[in-house]
C-alpha positions as CSV (number, residue, x, y, z in Angstrom):
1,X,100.3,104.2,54.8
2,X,100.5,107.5,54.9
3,X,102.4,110.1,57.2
4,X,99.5,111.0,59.2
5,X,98.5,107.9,60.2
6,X,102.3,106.8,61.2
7,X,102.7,110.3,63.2
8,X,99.1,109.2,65.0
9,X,100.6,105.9,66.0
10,X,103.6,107.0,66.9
11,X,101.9,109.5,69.1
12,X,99.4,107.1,70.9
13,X,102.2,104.3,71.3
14,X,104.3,107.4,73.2
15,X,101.5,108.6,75.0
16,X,101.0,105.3,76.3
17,X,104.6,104.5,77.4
18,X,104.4,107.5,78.8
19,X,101.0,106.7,80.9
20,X,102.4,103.0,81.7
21,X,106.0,104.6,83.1
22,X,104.2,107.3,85.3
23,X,101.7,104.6,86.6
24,X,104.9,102.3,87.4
25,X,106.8,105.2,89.0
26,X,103.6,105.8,91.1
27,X,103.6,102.5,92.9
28,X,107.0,101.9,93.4
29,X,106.6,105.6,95.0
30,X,103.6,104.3,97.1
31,X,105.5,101.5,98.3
32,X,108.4,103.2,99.0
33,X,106.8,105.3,100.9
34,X,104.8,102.9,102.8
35,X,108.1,100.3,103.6
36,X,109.6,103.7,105.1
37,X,106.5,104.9,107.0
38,X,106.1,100.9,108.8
39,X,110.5,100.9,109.4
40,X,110.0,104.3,110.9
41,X,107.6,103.4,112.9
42,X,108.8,99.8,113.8
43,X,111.9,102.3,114.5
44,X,109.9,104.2,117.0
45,X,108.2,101.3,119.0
46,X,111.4,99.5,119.6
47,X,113.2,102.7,121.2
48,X,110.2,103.5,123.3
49,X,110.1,99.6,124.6
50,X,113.7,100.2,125.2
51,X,113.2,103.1,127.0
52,X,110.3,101.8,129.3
53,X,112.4,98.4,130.0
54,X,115.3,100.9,131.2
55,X,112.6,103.0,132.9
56,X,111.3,99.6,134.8
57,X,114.9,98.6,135.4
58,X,116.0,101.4,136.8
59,X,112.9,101.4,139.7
60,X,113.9,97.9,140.7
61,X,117.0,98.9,141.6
C-alpha cells in the first residue's frame, strides 16, 4: 500500500472520530441542558406553590 493511501485513511478514520465525538458532546449538551431547564423550572413552581399556600395561610388567620 502506499503512503498516500494510509495518510487518506488515516485522515478519514480521524475526521470521523472527530464528527462522532462532536455529535456525542452535542446531545449530552442538549440534554444537559434540558434536565437543568425542567429542575429549574420544577424549582420555580414549587416556591411559587409555597408562596401562595403561605399567602392563603396567612388570610385565614
Amino acid at each position: 500500500m502506499e503512503a498516500s493511501q494510509l495518510s487518506n485513511i488515516d485522515a478519514a478514520s480521524f475526521f470521523a472520530g472527530m464528527f462522532t465525538t462532536v455529535i456525542i458532546a452535542a446531545l449530552a449538551v442538549i440534554i444537559l441542558y434540558f434536565r437543568f431547564n425542567a429542575w429549574k423550572q420544577k424549582n420555580a413552581a414549587s416556591s411559587y406553590l409555597d408562596n401562595h399556600q403561605h399567602y392563603t395561610a396567612n388570610m385565614q388567620q
